[in-house]
C-alpha positions, 0 to 999 in steps of 0.5 A: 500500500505504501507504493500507492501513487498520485500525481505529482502535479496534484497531490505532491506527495504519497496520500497514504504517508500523508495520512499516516502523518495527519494520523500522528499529528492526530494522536500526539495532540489528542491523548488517550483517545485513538478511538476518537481519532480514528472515527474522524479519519474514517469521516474524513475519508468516507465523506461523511458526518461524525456525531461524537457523545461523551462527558466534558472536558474530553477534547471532542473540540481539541480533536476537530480543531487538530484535523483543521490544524492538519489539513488546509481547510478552514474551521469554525466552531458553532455553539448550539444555544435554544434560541439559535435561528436557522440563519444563524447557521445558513446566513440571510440576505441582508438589505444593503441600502446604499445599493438598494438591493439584497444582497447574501451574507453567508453564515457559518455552514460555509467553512470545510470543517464544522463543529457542532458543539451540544447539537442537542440544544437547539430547536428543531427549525436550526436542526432542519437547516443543518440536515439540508446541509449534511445531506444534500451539500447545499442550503437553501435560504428564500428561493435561492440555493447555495453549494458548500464546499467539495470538502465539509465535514461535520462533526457534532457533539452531545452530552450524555450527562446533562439532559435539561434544556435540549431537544433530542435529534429526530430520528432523519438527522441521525441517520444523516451521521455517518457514525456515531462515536462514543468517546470516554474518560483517559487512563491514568497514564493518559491524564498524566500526559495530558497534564504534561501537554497543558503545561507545556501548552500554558507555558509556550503561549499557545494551542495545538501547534500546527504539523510540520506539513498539513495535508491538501485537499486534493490528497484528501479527494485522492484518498477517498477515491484509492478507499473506494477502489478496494477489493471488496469481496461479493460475500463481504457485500452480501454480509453487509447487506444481511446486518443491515436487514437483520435489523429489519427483519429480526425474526429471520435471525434472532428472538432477542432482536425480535424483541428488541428492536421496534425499527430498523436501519436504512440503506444509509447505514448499509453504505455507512458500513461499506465505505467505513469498513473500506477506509478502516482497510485503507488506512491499516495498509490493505487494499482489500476490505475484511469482516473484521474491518465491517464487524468494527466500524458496525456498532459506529454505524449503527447505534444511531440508527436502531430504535429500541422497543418500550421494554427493552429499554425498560429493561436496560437493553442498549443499542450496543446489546443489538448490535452485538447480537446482530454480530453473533448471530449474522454469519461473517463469510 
Protein backbone atom coordinates (compact mmCIF):
# COMPACT_ATOMS: atom_id res chain seq x y z
CA UNK A 1 0.00 0.00 0.00
CA UNK A 2 2.86 2.41 0.52
CA UNK A 3 3.71 2.25 -3.25
CA UNK A 4 0.25 3.81 -3.74
CA UNK A 5 0.64 6.79 -6.25
CA UNK A 6 -0.72 10.08 -7.24
CA UNK A 7 0.09 12.71 -9.40
CA UNK A 8 2.65 14.53 -8.81
CA UNK A 9 1.35 17.79 -10.03
CA UNK A 10 -1.84 17.44 -7.75
CA UNK A 11 -1.08 15.94 -4.77
CA UNK A 12 2.88 16.48 -4.37
CA UNK A 13 3.28 13.55 -2.36
CA UNK A 14 2.27 9.51 -1.32
CA UNK A 15 -1.60 10.32 0.00
CA UNK A 16 -1.19 7.02 2.20
CA UNK A 17 2.01 8.87 4.06
CA UNK A 18 0.47 11.99 4.16
CA UNK A 19 -2.46 10.09 6.25
CA UNK A 20 -0.03 8.26 8.26
CA UNK A 21 1.30 11.77 9.19
CA UNK A 22 -2.02 13.59 9.85
CA UNK A 23 -2.99 10.23 11.98
CA UNK A 24 0.28 11.06 14.06
CA UNK A 25 -0.27 14.58 14.49
CA UNK A 26 -3.85 13.47 15.49
CA UNK A 27 -2.66 11.00 18.26
CA UNK A 28 0.09 13.49 19.61
CA UNK A 29 -2.33 16.16 20.12
CA UNK A 30 -5.24 14.12 21.50
CA UNK A 31 -4.24 11.80 24.29
CA UNK A 32 -5.83 8.55 25.09
CA UNK A 33 -8.44 8.93 22.62
CA UNK A 34 -7.35 6.76 19.33
CA UNK A 35 -10.89 5.52 19.17
CA UNK A 36 -11.97 9.08 18.98
CA UNK A 37 -9.23 9.87 16.36
CA UNK A 38 -9.65 7.29 14.20
CA UNK A 39 -13.60 7.56 13.92
CA UNK A 40 -12.98 11.38 12.45
CA UNK A 41 -10.04 9.97 9.61
CA UNK A 42 -12.60 7.42 8.85
CA UNK A 43 -15.35 10.55 8.27
CA UNK A 44 -12.86 12.17 6.75
CA UNK A 45 -12.50 9.53 4.49
CA UNK A 46 -15.70 8.42 3.78
CA UNK A 47 -17.09 11.58 3.28
CA UNK A 48 -19.28 11.52 5.86
CA UNK A 49 -20.55 13.26 9.21
CA UNK A 50 -19.33 12.06 12.76
CA UNK A 51 -21.80 12.53 15.89
CA UNK A 52 -19.19 12.36 18.90
CA UNK A 53 -21.30 11.73 22.96
CA UNK A 54 -19.06 11.93 25.80
CA UNK A 55 -18.86 13.76 29.03
CA UNK A 56 -16.86 17.33 29.28
CA UNK A 57 -13.60 18.14 29.06
CA UNK A 58 -12.81 15.01 26.73
CA UNK A 59 -11.24 17.13 23.70
CA UNK A 60 -14.36 16.24 21.36
CA UNK A 61 -13.49 20.21 20.09
CA UNK A 62 -9.48 19.93 20.61
CA UNK A 63 -9.62 16.97 18.29
CA UNK A 64 -11.86 19.00 15.37
CA UNK A 65 -9.86 21.87 15.94
CA UNK A 66 -6.34 19.39 15.25
CA UNK A 67 -7.72 17.97 11.95
CA UNK A 68 -8.49 21.61 10.51
CA UNK A 69 -4.51 22.28 12.00
CA UNK A 70 -3.70 19.00 9.68
CA UNK A 71 -5.40 19.92 6.52
CA UNK A 72 -5.52 23.06 4.72
CA UNK A 73 -9.21 23.81 5.10
CA UNK A 74 -10.65 26.12 7.45
CA UNK A 75 -12.72 25.82 10.72
CA UNK A 76 -15.40 27.01 12.69
CA UNK A 77 -16.98 26.04 15.94
CA UNK A 78 -20.84 26.94 16.00
CA UNK A 79 -22.17 26.71 19.93
CA UNK A 80 -25.93 25.49 19.76
CA UNK A 81 -27.92 27.54 22.36
CA UNK A 82 -32.47 27.27 22.27
CA UNK A 83 -32.58 30.40 20.80
CA UNK A 84 -30.49 29.87 17.84
CA UNK A 85 -32.30 30.67 14.48
CA UNK A 86 -31.59 28.96 11.26
CA UNK A 87 -29.62 31.87 9.62
CA UNK A 88 -27.62 31.76 12.33
CA UNK A 89 -26.35 28.76 10.52
CA UNK A 90 -27.07 29.22 6.96
CA UNK A 91 -26.92 33.11 7.00
CA UNK A 92 -29.67 35.60 5.49
CA UNK A 93 -29.96 38.19 2.67
CA UNK A 94 -29.06 41.37 4.23
CA UNK A 95 -30.61 44.79 2.63
CA UNK A 96 -27.98 46.81 1.68
CA UNK A 97 -29.27 50.45 1.40
CA UNK A 98 -26.71 52.42 -0.41
CA UNK A 99 -27.01 49.55 -3.48
CA UNK A 100 -30.75 49.01 -2.80
CA UNK A 101 -30.75 45.69 -3.01
CA UNK A 102 -30.41 42.21 -1.27
CA UNK A 103 -27.64 41.01 -1.28
CA UNK A 104 -26.15 37.09 0.81
CA UNK A 105 -24.39 37.06 3.76
CA UNK A 106 -23.15 33.56 4.32
CA UNK A 107 -23.28 32.11 7.54
CA UNK A 108 -21.09 29.86 9.27
CA UNK A 109 -22.07 26.40 7.40
CA UNK A 110 -19.99 27.87 4.55
CA UNK A 111 -16.23 26.55 6.09
CA UNK A 112 -14.81 22.82 5.47
CA UNK A 113 -14.86 21.76 8.90
CA UNK A 114 -17.73 22.37 11.23
CA UNK A 115 -18.08 21.68 14.91
CA UNK A 116 -21.39 21.49 16.09
CA UNK A 117 -20.94 21.94 19.75
CA UNK A 118 -24.22 20.26 22.15
CA UNK A 119 -26.24 19.78 18.90
CA UNK A 120 -28.91 18.94 21.08
CA UNK A 121 -29.59 22.47 22.20
CA UNK A 122 -31.14 23.94 19.61
CA UNK A 123 -34.63 23.53 18.24
CA UNK A 124 -35.95 21.80 15.62
CA UNK A 125 -36.14 24.53 12.96
CA UNK A 126 -31.89 25.17 13.15
CA UNK A 127 -31.78 21.41 13.22
CA UNK A 128 -33.51 21.18 9.64
CA UNK A 129 -31.19 23.55 8.27
CA UNK A 130 -28.10 21.50 9.38
CA UNK A 131 -29.91 18.30 7.68
CA UNK A 132 -30.24 20.06 4.12
CA UNK A 133 -26.85 20.88 4.64
CA UNK A 134 -25.32 17.45 5.78
CA UNK A 135 -27.33 15.70 3.15
CA UNK A 136 -27.53 17.46 0.29
CA UNK A 137 -24.06 19.91 0.42
CA UNK A 138 -26.11 22.98 -0.30
CA UNK A 139 -28.69 25.33 1.98
CA UNK A 140 -31.36 26.83 0.80
CA UNK A 141 -32.33 30.46 2.08
CA UNK A 142 -35.66 32.10 0.33
CA UNK A 143 -35.89 30.80 -3.27
CA UNK A 144 -32.19 30.55 -3.66
CA UNK A 145 -29.76 27.64 -3.16
CA UNK A 146 -26.15 27.70 -2.02
CA UNK A 147 -23.30 24.82 -2.84
CA UNK A 148 -20.77 24.22 0.41
CA UNK A 149 -17.59 23.43 -0.47
CA UNK A 150 -16.35 19.77 -2.11
CA UNK A 151 -14.85 19.16 1.26
CA UNK A 152 -17.16 19.66 4.67
CA UNK A 153 -17.43 17.56 7.30
CA UNK A 154 -19.45 17.68 10.27
CA UNK A 155 -18.63 16.99 13.48
CA UNK A 156 -21.20 17.32 16.46
CA UNK A 157 -21.00 16.78 19.93
CA UNK A 158 -23.67 15.91 22.72
CA UNK A 159 -23.64 15.07 26.32
CA UNK A 160 -24.77 12.30 27.76
CA UNK A 161 -24.93 13.62 31.30
CA UNK A 162 -26.54 16.76 31.37
CA UNK A 163 -30.45 16.44 29.52
CA UNK A 164 -32.03 19.74 30.62
CA UNK A 165 -32.99 22.46 28.12
CA UNK A 166 -32.14 20.05 24.70
CA UNK A 167 -34.17 18.69 22.23
CA UNK A 168 -33.42 15.31 21.17
CA UNK A 169 -32.31 14.96 17.36
CA UNK A 170 -35.27 13.49 15.29
CA UNK A 171 -34.54 10.25 14.12
CA UNK A 172 -33.70 11.65 9.76
CA UNK A 173 -30.89 13.54 11.34
CA UNK A 174 -29.32 10.83 12.91
CA UNK A 175 -29.32 8.92 10.10
CA UNK A 176 -27.50 11.69 8.15
CA UNK A 177 -24.27 10.91 10.66
CA UNK A 178 -22.49 8.54 9.18
CA UNK A 179 -21.05 7.17 12.67
CA UNK A 180 -21.86 7.73 15.86
CA UNK A 181 -18.64 7.51 18.46
CA UNK A 182 -18.84 7.04 21.91
CA UNK A 183 -15.72 8.54 23.47
CA UNK A 184 -14.77 8.01 27.20
CA UNK A 185 -12.53 9.25 30.01
CA UNK A 186 -8.08 8.76 29.58
CA UNK A 187 -6.30 6.12 31.59
CA UNK A 188 -4.47 7.00 34.48
CA UNK A 189 -1.09 7.01 32.36
CA UNK A 190 -3.07 9.09 29.64
CA UNK A 191 -4.37 12.05 32.01
CA UNK A 192 -1.00 12.11 33.25
CA UNK A 193 0.25 13.31 29.96
CA UNK A 194 -2.36 15.26 29.33
CA UNK A 195 -1.45 17.28 32.17
CA UNK A 196 2.29 17.48 30.85
CA UNK A 197 0.70 18.68 27.40
CA UNK A 198 -1.11 21.53 29.17
CA UNK A 199 1.55 22.89 30.66
CA UNK A 200 3.51 22.88 28.03
CA UNK A 201 0.87 24.40 26.04
CA UNK A 202 0.43 27.36 29.07
CA UNK A 203 3.79 27.91 29.12
CA UNK A 204 4.57 28.22 25.33
CA UNK A 205 1.57 30.52 24.95
CA UNK A 206 -0.43 28.65 22.55
CA UNK A 207 -2.77 25.82 21.30
CA UNK A 208 -2.09 22.70 19.22
CA UNK A 209 0.79 23.61 17.21
CA UNK A 210 0.15 23.20 13.78
CA UNK A 211 2.44 19.64 11.97
CA UNK A 212 5.26 20.17 10.03
CA UNK A 213 3.23 19.78 6.83
CA UNK A 214 -0.67 19.98 6.61
CA UNK A 215 -2.11 17.87 4.09
CA UNK A 216 -4.11 19.24 0.84
CA UNK A 217 -7.35 18.82 -0.04
CA UNK A 218 -6.55 17.11 -3.03
CA UNK A 219 -4.68 14.48 -1.36
CA UNK A 220 -7.94 14.20 0.57
CA UNK A 221 -10.04 13.51 -2.51
CA UNK A 222 -7.30 11.16 -3.89
CA UNK A 223 -7.69 9.29 -0.56
CA UNK A 224 -11.15 8.78 -0.90
CA UNK A 225 -11.14 7.58 -4.32
CA UNK A 226 -7.87 4.98 -3.63
CA UNK A 227 -10.90 3.52 -0.41
CA UNK A 228 -13.39 3.34 -2.76
CA UNK A 229 -11.24 1.30 -5.30
CA UNK A 230 -10.64 -1.62 -2.73
CA UNK A 231 -11.06 -5.09 -3.41
CA UNK A 232 -14.48 -5.80 -1.58
CA UNK A 233 -15.38 -9.30 -1.62
CA UNK A 234 -19.21 -10.30 -3.46
CA UNK A 235 -19.73 -12.12 0.09
CA UNK A 236 -18.44 -9.38 2.10
CA UNK A 237 -21.24 -7.14 0.39
CA UNK A 238 -23.97 -9.56 0.96
CA UNK A 239 -22.92 -9.81 4.85
CA UNK A 240 -23.37 -6.04 4.57
CA UNK A 241 -26.48 -6.32 3.28
CA UNK A 242 -27.86 -9.10 5.97
CA UNK A 243 -26.53 -6.86 9.07
CA UNK A 244 -28.43 -4.25 7.91
CA UNK A 245 -31.87 -6.43 7.05
CA UNK A 246 -31.47 -8.17 10.30
CA UNK A 247 -32.49 -5.08 11.89
CA UNK A 248 -35.26 -5.01 9.92
CA UNK A 249 -36.47 -8.34 9.80
CA UNK A 250 -35.38 -9.56 13.32
CA UNK A 251 -37.31 -12.77 13.47
CA UNK A 252 -35.36 -14.06 10.18
CA UNK A 253 -32.20 -14.44 12.95
CA UNK A 254 -32.77 -13.50 16.28
CA UNK A 255 -35.60 -13.95 19.11
CA UNK A 256 -33.84 -11.35 21.06
CA UNK A 257 -33.62 -8.92 18.44
CA UNK A 258 -37.13 -9.52 17.63
CA UNK A 259 -37.94 -8.38 20.95
CA UNK A 260 -35.72 -5.68 20.87
CA UNK A 261 -35.63 -3.86 18.09
CA UNK A 262 -39.07 -1.54 17.09
CA UNK A 263 -37.29 -0.36 13.77
CA UNK A 264 -34.78 -1.00 11.81
CA UNK A 265 -31.67 0.70 9.78
CA UNK A 266 -31.73 2.35 6.44
CA UNK A 267 -29.53 1.89 3.19
CA UNK A 268 -27.99 4.85 4.52
CA UNK A 269 -26.43 2.68 7.03
CA UNK A 270 -25.66 -0.34 4.67
CA UNK A 271 -23.39 2.23 2.69
CA UNK A 272 -22.31 3.64 6.16
CA UNK A 273 -20.71 0.39 6.89
CA UNK A 274 -19.38 -0.30 3.26
CA UNK A 275 -17.48 2.91 2.94
CA UNK A 276 -16.10 2.91 6.96
CA UNK A 277 -15.23 -0.68 6.67
CA UNK A 278 -13.10 0.40 3.30
CA UNK A 279 -11.38 3.26 4.93
CA UNK A 280 -10.51 1.01 8.03
CA UNK A 281 -8.89 -1.42 5.30
CA UNK A 282 -7.22 1.81 3.73
CA UNK A 283 -5.77 3.29 6.40
CA UNK A 284 -4.44 -0.02 8.10
CA UNK A 285 -2.49 -0.53 4.54
CA UNK A 286 -4.62 -3.15 2.83
CA UNK A 287 -6.00 -2.97 -0.38
CA UNK A 288 -8.65 -5.31 0.24
CA UNK A 289 -11.73 -4.95 2.62
CA UNK A 290 -12.21 -7.76 5.67
CA UNK A 291 -15.00 -8.92 8.08
CA UNK A 292 -13.20 -7.68 10.95
CA UNK A 293 -12.97 -4.06 9.04
CA UNK A 294 -17.09 -4.22 8.89
CA UNK A 295 -17.52 -6.04 12.26
CA UNK A 296 -15.60 -2.78 13.69
CA UNK A 297 -16.99 0.00 12.10
CA UNK A 298 -20.76 -1.84 12.55
CA UNK A 299 -21.70 -0.59 16.01
CA UNK A 300 -20.42 3.11 14.93
CA UNK A 301 -22.64 2.96 12.14
CA UNK A 302 -25.38 1.54 13.85
CA UNK A 303 -26.04 2.71 17.38
CA UNK A 304 -27.79 5.82 15.98
CA UNK A 305 -29.99 4.08 13.82
CA UNK A 306 -31.82 1.24 15.73
CA UNK A 307 -34.84 2.50 17.54
CA UNK A 308 -35.49 0.11 20.93
CA UNK A 309 -38.63 -1.28 21.75
CA UNK A 310 -40.53 0.02 25.14
CA UNK A 311 -39.43 -2.99 27.11
CA UNK A 312 -36.18 -3.38 26.06
CA UNK A 313 -35.46 -0.23 27.32
CA UNK A 314 -37.39 -0.95 30.36
CA UNK A 315 -35.03 -3.47 30.81
CA UNK A 316 -31.78 -1.61 30.29
CA UNK A 317 -31.38 -3.24 26.60
CA UNK A 318 -28.67 -0.73 24.95
CA UNK A 319 -28.47 -0.33 21.17
CA UNK A 320 -24.86 -1.54 21.70
CA UNK A 321 -26.60 -5.40 23.03
CA UNK A 322 -28.49 -5.29 19.45
CA UNK A 323 -25.54 -4.94 17.58
CA UNK A 324 -23.65 -7.32 19.48
CA UNK A 325 -26.17 -9.67 18.90
CA UNK A 326 -26.50 -8.93 15.19
CA UNK A 327 -22.91 -9.75 15.34
CA UNK A 328 -23.19 -13.31 16.77
CA UNK A 329 -25.91 -14.10 15.02
CA UNK A 330 -25.45 -12.97 11.40
CA UNK A 331 -22.57 -15.49 9.71
CA UNK A 332 -19.46 -13.49 8.89
CA UNK A 333 -18.09 -15.18 5.20
Amino acid sequence: MDSIKVDLGIVGDNVFAAFKELRSYLNTQILGQERLVESLLVALLADGHLLVEGPPGLAKTRAIKALARGLECDFQRVQFTPDMLPADLTGSDIYRPEEGSFRFQRGPLFHNLILADEVNRAPAKVQSALLEAMAEHQISVGLSTYALPRLFLVMATQNPIEHEGTYPLPEAQLDRFMLHAMVDYPDRANTRLIMDLARREALEGRELPPPARPMTQEAVFAARREALELTLASSLADYIAALVDATRRPDAYSSKLTEWLRWGASPRAAIAIERGARALAWLDGRDYVSPEDVQAIAPDALRHRLLLDYTAQARGVSAEDCVSELLQKVPAP
